[in-house]
C-alpha positions as CSV (number, residue, x, y, z in Angstrom):
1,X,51.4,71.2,-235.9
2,X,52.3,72.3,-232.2
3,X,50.5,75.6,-231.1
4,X,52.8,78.7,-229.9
5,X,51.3,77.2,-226.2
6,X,53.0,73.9,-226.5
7,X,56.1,75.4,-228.2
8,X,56.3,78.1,-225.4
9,X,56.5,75.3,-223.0
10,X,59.8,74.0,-224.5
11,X,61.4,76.9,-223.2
12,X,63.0,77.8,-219.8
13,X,63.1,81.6,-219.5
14,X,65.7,83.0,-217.9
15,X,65.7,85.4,-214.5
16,X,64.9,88.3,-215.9
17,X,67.5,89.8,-213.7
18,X,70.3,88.2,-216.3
19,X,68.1,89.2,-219.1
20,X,68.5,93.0,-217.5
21,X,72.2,92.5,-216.5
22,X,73.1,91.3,-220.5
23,X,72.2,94.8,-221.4
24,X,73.8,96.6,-218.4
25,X,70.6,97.8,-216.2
26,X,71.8,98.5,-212.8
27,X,69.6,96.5,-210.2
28,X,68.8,99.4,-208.4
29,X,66.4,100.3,-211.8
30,X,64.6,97.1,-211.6
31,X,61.4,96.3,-210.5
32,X,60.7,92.7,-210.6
33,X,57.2,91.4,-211.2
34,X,57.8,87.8,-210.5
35,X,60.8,86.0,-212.2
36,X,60.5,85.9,-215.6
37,X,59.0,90.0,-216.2
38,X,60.5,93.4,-214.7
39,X,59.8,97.3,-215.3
40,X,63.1,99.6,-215.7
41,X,62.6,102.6,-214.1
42,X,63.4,105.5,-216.7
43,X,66.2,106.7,-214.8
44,X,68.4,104.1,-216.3
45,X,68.4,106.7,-219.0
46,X,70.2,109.3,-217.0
47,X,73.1,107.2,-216.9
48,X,76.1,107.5,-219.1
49,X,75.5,105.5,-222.3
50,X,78.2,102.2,-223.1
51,X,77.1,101.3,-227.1
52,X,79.4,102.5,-229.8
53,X,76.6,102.1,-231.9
54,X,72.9,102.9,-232.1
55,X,70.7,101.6,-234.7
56,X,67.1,101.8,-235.3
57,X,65.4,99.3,-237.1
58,X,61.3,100.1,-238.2
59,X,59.1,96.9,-239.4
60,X,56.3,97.6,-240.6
61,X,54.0,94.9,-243.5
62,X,52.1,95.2,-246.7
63,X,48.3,95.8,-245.9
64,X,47.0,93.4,-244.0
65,X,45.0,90.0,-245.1
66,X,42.8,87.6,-243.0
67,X,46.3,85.3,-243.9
68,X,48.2,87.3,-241.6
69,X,51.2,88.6,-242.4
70,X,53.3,88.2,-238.9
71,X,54.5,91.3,-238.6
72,X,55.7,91.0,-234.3
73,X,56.7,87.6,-235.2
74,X,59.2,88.7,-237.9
75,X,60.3,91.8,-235.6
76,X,60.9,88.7,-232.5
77,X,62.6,86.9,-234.9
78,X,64.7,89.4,-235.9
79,X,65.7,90.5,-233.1
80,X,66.7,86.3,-231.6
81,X,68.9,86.4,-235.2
82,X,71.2,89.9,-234.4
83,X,71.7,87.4,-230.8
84,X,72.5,84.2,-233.2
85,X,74.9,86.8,-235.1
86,X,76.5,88.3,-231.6
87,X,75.3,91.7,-232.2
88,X,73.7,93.5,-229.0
89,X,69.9,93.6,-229.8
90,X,66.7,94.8,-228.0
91,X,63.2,94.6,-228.9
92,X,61.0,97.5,-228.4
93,X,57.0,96.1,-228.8
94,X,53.7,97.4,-228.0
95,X,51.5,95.9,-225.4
96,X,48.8,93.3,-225.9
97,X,45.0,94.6,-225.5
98,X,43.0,92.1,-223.8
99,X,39.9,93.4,-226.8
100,X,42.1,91.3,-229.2
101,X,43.2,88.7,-227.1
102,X,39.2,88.2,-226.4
103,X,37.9,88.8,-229.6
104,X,39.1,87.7,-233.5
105,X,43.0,89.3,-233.5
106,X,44.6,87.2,-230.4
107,X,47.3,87.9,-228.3
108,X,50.9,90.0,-229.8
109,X,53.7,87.7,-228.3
110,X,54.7,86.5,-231.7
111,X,54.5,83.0,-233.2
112,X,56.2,79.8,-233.3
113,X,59.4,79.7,-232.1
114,X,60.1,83.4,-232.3
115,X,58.0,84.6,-229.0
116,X,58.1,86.7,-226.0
117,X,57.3,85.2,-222.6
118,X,55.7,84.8,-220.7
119,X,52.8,84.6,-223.5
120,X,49.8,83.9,-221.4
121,X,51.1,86.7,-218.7
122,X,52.0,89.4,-221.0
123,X,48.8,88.7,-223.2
124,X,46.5,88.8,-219.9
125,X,46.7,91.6,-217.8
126,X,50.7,91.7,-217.5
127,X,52.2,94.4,-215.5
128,X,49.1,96.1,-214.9
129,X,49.8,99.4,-217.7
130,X,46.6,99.0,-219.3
131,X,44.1,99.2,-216.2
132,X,46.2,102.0,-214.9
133,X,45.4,103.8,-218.0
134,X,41.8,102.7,-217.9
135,X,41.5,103.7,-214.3
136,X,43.6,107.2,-215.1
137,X,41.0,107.7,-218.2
138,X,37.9,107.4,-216.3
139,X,38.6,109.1,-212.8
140,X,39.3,112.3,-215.5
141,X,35.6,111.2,-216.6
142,X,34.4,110.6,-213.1
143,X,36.0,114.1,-212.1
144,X,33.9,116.1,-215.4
145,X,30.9,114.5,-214.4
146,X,31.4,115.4,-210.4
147,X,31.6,118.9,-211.3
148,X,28.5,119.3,-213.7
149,X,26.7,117.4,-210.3
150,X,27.9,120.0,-208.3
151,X,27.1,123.1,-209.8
152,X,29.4,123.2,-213.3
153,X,31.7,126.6,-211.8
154,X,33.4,126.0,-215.3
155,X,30.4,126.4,-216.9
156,X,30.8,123.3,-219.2
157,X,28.3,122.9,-221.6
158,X,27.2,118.9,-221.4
159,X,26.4,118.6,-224.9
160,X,30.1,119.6,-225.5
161,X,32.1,117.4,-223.6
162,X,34.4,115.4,-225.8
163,X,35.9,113.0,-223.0
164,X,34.3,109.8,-223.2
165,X,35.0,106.5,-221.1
166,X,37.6,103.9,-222.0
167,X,37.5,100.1,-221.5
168,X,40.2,97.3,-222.4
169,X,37.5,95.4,-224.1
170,X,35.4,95.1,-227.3
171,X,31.8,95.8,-226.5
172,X,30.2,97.6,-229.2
173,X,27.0,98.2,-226.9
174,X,29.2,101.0,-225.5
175,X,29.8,102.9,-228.2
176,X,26.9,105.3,-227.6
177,X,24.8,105.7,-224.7
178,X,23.3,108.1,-222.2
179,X,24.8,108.3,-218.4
180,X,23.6,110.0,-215.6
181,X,19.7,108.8,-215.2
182,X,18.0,108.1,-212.4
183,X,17.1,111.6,-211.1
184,X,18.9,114.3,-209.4
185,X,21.5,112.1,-207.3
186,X,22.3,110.1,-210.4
187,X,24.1,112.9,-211.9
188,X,23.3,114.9,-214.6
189,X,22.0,113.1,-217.9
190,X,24.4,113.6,-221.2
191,X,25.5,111.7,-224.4
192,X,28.6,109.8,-223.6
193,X,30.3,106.3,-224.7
194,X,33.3,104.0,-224.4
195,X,36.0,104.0,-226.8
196,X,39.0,100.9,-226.4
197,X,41.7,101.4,-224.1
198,X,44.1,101.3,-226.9
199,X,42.6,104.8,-228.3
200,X,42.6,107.0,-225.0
201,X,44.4,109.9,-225.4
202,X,46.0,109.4,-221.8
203,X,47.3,106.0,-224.0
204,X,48.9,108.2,-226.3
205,X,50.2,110.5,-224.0
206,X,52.2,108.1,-222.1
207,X,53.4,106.6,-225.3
208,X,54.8,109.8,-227.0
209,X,56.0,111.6,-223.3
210,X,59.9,111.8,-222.7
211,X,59.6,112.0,-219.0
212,X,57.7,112.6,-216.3
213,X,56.9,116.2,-216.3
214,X,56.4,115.9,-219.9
215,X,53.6,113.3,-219.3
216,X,52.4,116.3,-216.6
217,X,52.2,118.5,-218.7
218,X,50.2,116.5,-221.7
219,X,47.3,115.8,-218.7
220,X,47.5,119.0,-217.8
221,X,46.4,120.9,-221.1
222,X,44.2,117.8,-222.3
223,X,41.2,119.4,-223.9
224,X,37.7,118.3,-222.3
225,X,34.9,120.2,-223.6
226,X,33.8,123.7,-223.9
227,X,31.6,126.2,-222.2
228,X,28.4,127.6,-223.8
229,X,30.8,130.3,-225.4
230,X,32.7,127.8,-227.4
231,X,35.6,128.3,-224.7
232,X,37.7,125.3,-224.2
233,X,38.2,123.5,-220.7
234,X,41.1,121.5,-219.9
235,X,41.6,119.3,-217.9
236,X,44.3,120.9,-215.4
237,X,41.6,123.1,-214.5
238,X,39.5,119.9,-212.7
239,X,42.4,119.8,-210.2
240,X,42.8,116.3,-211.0
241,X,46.4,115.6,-212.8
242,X,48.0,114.8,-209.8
243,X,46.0,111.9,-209.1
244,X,46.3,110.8,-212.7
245,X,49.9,111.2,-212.5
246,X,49.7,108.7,-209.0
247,X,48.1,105.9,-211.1
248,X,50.1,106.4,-214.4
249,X,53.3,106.3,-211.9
250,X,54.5,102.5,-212.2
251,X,53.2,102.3,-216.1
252,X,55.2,105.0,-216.8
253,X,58.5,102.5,-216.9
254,X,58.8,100.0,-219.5
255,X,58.2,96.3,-218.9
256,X,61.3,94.2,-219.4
257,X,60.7,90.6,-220.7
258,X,63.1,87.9,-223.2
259,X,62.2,85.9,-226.0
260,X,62.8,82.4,-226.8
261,X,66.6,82.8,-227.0
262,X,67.1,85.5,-224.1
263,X,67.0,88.6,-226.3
264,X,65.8,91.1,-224.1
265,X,62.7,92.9,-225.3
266,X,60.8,96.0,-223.7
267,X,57.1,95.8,-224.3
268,X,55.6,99.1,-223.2
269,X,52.2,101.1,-224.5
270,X,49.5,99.5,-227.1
271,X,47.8,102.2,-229.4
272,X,46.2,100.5,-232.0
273,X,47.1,102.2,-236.0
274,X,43.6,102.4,-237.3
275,X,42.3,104.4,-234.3
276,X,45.4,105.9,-232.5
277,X,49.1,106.1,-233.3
278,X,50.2,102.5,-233.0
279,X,53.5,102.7,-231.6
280,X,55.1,101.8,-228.1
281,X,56.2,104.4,-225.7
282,X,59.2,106.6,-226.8
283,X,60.3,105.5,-223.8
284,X,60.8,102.0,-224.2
285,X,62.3,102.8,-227.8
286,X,65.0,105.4,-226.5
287,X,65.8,102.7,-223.4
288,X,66.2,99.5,-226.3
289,X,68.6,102.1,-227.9
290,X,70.1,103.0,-225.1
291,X,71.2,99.7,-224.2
292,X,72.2,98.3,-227.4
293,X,73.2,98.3,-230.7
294,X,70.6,97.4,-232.6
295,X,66.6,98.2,-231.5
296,X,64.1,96.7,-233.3
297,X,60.6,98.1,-233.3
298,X,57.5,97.6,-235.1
299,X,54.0,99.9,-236.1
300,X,50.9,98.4,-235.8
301,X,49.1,97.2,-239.4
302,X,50.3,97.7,-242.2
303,X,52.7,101.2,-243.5
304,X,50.0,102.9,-244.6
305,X,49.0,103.5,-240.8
306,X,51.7,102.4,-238.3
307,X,54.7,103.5,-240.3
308,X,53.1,106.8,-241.6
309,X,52.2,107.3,-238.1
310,X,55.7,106.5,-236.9
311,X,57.7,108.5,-238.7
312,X,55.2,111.7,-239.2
313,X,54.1,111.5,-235.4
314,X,56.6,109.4,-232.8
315,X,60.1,110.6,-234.9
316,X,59.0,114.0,-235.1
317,X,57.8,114.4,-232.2
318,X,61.1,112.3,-229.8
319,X,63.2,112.8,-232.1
320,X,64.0,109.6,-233.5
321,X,65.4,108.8,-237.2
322,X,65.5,104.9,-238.2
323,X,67.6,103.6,-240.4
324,X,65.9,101.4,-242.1
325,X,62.7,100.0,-242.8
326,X,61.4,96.4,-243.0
327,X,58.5,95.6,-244.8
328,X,56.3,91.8,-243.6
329,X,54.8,90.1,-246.4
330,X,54.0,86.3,-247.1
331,X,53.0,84.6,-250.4
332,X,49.6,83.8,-248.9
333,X,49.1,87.5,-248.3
334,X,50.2,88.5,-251.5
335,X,47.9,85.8,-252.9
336,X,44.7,87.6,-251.3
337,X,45.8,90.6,-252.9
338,X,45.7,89.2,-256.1
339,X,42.5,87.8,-255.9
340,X,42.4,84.2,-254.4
341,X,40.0,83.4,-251.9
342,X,41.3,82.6,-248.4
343,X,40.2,78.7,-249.0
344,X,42.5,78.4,-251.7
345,X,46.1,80.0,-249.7
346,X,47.6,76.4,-250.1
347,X,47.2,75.9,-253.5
348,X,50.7,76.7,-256.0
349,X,50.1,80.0,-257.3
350,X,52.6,82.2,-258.9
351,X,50.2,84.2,-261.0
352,X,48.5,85.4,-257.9
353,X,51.6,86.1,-256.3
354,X,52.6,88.4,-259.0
355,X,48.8,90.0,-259.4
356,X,49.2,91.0,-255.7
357,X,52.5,92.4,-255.6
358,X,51.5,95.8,-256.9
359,X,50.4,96.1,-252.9
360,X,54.0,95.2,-252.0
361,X,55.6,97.9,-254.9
362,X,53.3,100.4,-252.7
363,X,54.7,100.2,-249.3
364,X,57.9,100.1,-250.9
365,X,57.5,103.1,-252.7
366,X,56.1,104.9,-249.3
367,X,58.9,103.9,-247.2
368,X,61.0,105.5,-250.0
369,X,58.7,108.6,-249.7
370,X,60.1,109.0,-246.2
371,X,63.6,108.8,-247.7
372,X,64.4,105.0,-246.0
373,X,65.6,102.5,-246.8
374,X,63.5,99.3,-247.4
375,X,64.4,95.6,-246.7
376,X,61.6,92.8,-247.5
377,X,61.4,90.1,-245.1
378,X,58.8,87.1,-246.7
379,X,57.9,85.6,-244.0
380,X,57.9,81.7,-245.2
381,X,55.5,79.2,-244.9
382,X,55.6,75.6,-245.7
383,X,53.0,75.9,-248.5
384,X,55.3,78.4,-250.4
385,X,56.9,76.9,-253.7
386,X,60.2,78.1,-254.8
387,X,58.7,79.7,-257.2
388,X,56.3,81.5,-255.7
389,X,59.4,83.0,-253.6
390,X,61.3,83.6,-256.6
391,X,58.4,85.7,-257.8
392,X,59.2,88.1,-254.9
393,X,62.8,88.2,-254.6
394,X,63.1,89.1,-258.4
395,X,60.7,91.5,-258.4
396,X,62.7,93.0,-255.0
397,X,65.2,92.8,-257.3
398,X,64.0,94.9,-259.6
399,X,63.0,97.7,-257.3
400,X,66.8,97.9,-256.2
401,X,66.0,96.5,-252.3
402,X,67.2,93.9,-249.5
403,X,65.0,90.9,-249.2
404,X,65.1,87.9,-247.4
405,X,62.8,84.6,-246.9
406,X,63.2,84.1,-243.4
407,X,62.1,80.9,-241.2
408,X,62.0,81.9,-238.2
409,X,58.6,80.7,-237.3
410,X,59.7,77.3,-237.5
411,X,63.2,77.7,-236.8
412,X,63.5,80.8,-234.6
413,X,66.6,83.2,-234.7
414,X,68.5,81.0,-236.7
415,X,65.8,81.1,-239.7
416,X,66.2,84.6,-240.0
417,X,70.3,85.2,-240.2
418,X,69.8,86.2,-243.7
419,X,66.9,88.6,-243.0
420,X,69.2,90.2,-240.1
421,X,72.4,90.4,-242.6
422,X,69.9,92.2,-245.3
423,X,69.1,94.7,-242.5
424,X,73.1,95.2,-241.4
425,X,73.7,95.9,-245.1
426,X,70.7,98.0,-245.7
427,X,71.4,99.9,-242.4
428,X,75.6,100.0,-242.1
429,X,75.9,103.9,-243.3
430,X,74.9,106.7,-242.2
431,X,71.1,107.3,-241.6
432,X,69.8,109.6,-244.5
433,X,67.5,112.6,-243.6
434,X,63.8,111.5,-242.5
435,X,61.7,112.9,-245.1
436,X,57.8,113.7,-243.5
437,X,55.2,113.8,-246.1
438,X,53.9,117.2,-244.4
439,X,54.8,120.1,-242.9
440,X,53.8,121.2,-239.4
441,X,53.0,124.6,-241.1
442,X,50.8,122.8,-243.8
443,X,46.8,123.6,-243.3
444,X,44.8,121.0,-241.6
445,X,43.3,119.9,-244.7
446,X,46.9,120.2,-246.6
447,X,48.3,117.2,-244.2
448,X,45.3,115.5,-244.4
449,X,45.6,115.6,-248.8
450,X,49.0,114.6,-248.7
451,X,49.1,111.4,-246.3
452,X,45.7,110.3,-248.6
453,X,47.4,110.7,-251.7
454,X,50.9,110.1,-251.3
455,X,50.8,107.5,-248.8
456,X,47.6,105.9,-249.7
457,X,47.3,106.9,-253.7
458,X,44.0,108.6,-253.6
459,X,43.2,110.8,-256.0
460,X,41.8,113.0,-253.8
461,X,39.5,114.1,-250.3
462,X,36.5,114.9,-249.2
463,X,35.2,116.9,-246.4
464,X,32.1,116.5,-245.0
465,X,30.5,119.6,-243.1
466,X,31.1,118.3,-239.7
467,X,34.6,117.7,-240.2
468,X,35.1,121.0,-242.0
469,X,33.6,122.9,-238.8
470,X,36.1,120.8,-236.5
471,X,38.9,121.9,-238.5
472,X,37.9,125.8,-238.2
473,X,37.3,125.1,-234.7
474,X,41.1,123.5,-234.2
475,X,42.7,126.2,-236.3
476,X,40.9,128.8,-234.1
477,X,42.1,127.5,-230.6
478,X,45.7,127.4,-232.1
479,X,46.0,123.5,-232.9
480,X,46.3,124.0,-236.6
481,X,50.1,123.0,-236.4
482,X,49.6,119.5,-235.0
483,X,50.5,116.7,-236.5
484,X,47.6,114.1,-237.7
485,X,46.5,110.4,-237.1
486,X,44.4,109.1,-239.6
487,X,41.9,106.4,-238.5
488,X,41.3,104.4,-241.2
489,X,40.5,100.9,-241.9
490,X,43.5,98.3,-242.0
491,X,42.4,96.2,-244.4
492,X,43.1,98.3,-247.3
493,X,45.2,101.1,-248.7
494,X,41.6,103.2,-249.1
495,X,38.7,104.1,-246.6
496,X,37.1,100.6,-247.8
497,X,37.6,97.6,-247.1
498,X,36.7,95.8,-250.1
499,X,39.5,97.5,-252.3
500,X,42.4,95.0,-251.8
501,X,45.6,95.2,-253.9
502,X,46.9,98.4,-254.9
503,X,43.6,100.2,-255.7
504,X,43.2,103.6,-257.9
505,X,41.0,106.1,-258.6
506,X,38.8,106.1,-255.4
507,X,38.7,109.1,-252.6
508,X,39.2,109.4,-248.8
509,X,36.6,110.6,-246.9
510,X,37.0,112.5,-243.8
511,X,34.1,112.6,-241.3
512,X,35.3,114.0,-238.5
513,X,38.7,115.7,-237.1
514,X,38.9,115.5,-233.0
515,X,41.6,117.6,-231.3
516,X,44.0,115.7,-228.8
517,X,45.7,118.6,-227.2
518,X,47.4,116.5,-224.7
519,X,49.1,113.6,-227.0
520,X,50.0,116.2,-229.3
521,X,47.9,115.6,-232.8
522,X,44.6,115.5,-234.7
523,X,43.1,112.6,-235.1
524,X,41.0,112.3,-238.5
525,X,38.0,109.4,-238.9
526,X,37.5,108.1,-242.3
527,X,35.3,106.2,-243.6
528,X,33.3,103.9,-241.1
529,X,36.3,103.4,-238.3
530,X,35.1,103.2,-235.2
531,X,37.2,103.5,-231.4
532,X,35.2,100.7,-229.7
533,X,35.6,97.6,-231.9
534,X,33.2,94.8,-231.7
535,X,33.6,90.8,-230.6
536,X,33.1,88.3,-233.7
537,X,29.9,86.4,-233.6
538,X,32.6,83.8,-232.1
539,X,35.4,85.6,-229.7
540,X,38.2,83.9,-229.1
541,X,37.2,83.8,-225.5
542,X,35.6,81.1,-226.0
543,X,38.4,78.5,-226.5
544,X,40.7,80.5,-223.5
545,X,40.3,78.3,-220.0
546,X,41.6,78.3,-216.6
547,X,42.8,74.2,-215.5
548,X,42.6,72.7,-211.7
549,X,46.5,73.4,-212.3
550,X,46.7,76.6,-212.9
551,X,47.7,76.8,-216.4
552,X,46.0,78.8,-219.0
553,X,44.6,77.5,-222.5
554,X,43.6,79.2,-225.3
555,X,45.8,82.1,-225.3
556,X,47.8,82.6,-228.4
């Protein structure tokens, strides 16, 4: 079987100058980054908008298996079968982290012959939006630490900083460590530690800002630490915004790239969903929908995370309403919900199809919840039998949604027509009314019960003392109104990772709630989640090479 390397290479991407011209950017918005990759300055916004029609399309998955479930795959393809249709479509992805693309995950460009290129550019490095965040993150750092060295005027307590370093790596050596020794021109000694670029806050900020001031003004009133007193310091009053406006200033506009077929995709932002919101900038969504008919986007993991997040934090907070909602599953998925060990995927099944489909019924159910919409797309695979595919459809049947086996892995746009013609149907009114699981008025602990039981089926949740104190804290300082991001492990609809299926009677359990004034939310730790993942015992840096030719290996 080819690898997504060798099938890249029997495509000839366009200049991404006709890519941009296809969905009427004006030159002058264009920034080129070599041929094939461009960033569209936000601007392009400002000007009058041609589309008669504006869709939004959500995919999101069932819970995520070591299977895999293809989630960006089935949004690429998707998007290349709306071009095989003739519709005017537009992708609108997050960015690849290069702690992924070095560790267990991989890169995000899609799979087989529904990609994004360039694969190994986008997947390494790309435009550059990640180390500008990384760089913006850690001069704020740089800048706390400065002014404890010289004399602390803010009077900032150093046990109460809560701005730690960022990295676009896994190194789990970083999580926790202690900066600042070597005596008094080393800086003043403190706790500290790294979390992954994809969970900075100044990530976040940049994904859910509408503009530049907005992004301004999100630096500007991102909390720090506090004083001795329990007073909070922001970090507007380190005098150092404008500086981390400067570097943010080209990653601010979305990166412009094509797939296989010359559907034009913007790939902007890369929060991941168990630690951070896991969407792409607003940005990049409201330019895809500016510039065509259709915008498809996806939500990291599965809709238990990324599309909870999605709708409760991005919509509410830009504005958006899609209007519908795709849910990713595969038969070999569903299989590992029911029970069969990963060894055993290719083996004819139907019994475990149907033992994990309660997962599926879930999602489904969730998606309703929000008041959309839901189309399932099985993502095929050349071990499925009919009737393990039957087993799906009917029970989609049943539940009274769209559903489609689409090929698109092996066949591209063209293997998912039928997928993109359940969408059109599911999608061709009017949008209904997005439905949030909370209110903004709810308690702390009221949004934080409702996501865990409605959206994951607990049965209830549990506060430990620490947390409870950070909520009283947030409610104090007037943050009690945000909206919350759960981190929470993908791998199942609970706070363990073991429970697989559709699991019952269990309880989430909430460690810790840290205020991001600046990106707008609450985040809430469950369970053992960490923000600085770890590398496998073998990373998948070690298959990636550089050849006398100039051609990368390894990246997929």
């Amino acid at each position: 079987m080819a690898t997504d390397v060798q099938i890249a290479r029997q495509y000839t991407a366009r200049p991404i100058g006709e890519i941009a011209a296809t969905l009427g950017v004006a030159e002058e918005h264009l920034l080129a980054y070599g041929r094939e990759i461009a960033k569209v300055d936000i601007a392009a916004l400002e000007r009058p908008r041609q589309r008669q029609q504006q869709k939004l399309i959500l995919v999101s998955a069932i819970t995520p298996t070591p299977a895999g479930e293809g989630k960006t795959t089935t949004s690429i393809g998707l998007a290349q079968a709306f071009t095989e249709l003739g519709e005017s479509a537009c992708l609108a992805l997050r960015e690849p982290s290069l702690g992924p693309c070095m560790g267990v995950k991989g890169g995000a460009c899609g799979g087989g012959h529904s990609q994004v290129m360039p694969l190994d550019r986008i997947n390494l490095h790309f435009t550059g939006d990640f180390h500008a965040i990384t760089s913006a993150h850690n001069l704020l750092a740089a800048l706390i630490d400065n002014h404890l060295h010289f004399g602390n005027e803010l009077g900032l307590d150093p046990r109460k900083i809560v701005w730690p370093r960022v990295m676009d790596m896994n190194d789990r050596s970083l999580r926790r460590m202690v900066t600042g020794l070597g005596g008094p021109t080393q800086g003043m000694p403190r706790e500290s530690g790294f979390d992954i670029t994809a969970a900075s806050e100044v990530m976040a900020m940049l994904c859910l800002a509408t503009d530049a001031d907005d992004l301004r003004a999100r630096l500007d009133r991102t909390l720090i630490g506090y004083t001795r007193e329990n007073q909070p310091i922001f970090a507007g009053q380190l005098n150092g915004v404008g500086a981390m406006m400067a570097l943010l200033r080209d990653a601010m506009n979305p990166n412009l790239v094509q797939t296989f077929n010359g559907t034009p995709a913007f790939i902007h932002g890369g929060p991941f969903a168990n630690i951070a919101h896991g969407c792409n900038s607003v940005l990049a969504t409201r330019l895809a929908m500016h510039f065509a008919d259709w915008t498809i986007t996806e939500a990291g993991f599965g809709a238990d995370l990324g599309a909870e997040k999605f709708l409760d934090i991005k919509c509410q907070t830009a504005g958006l309403n899609p209007d519908a909602v795709v849910l990713v599953a595969t038969v070999r998925a569903l299989k590992m919900h029911g029970g069969v060990s990963k060894g055993e995927l290719d083996q004819p099944n139907a019994d475990a199809v149907i033992a994990g489909l309660p997962n599926l019924d879930k999602h489904v159910e969730n998606v309703r919840l929000y008041g959309k919409p839901a189309v399932v797309a099985l993502n095929q695979f050349a071990s499925d039998t009919q009737e393990e595919i039957e087993c799906v459809r009917k029970r989609c049947a049943d539940l009274g949604i769209g559903f489609a086996a689409a090929r698109h892995h092996a066949e591209g746009g063209a293997g998912a027509v039928d997928l993109a013609k359940a969408v059109m149907k599911s999608a061709g009114g009017d949008p209904t009314l997005l439905a949030p699981v909370y209110s903004l008025q709810d308690s702390v602990e009221e949004k934080i019960h409702a996501v865990a039981t409605q959206v994951y089926g607990a049965d209830d949740v549990e506060f430990d003392g620490k947390a409870r104190k950070q909520i009283a804290q947030a409610v104090e300082l007037g943050y009690g109104e945000l909206p919350i991001c759960i981190a929470k492990v993908p791998g199942s609809l609970s706070d363990n990772p073991k429970k697989i299926g559709r699991p019952t009677d269990f309880t989430i359990t909430v460690r810790g709630v840290q205020i991001n004034a600046g990106a707008g939310f609450l985040v809430v730790l469950t369970g053992d989640i960490f923000r600085m993942p770890g590398l496998p015992r073998v990373p998948a840096a070690a298959e990636i090479d550089l050849l006398p030719d100039g051609t990368i290996t390894g990246v997929e």
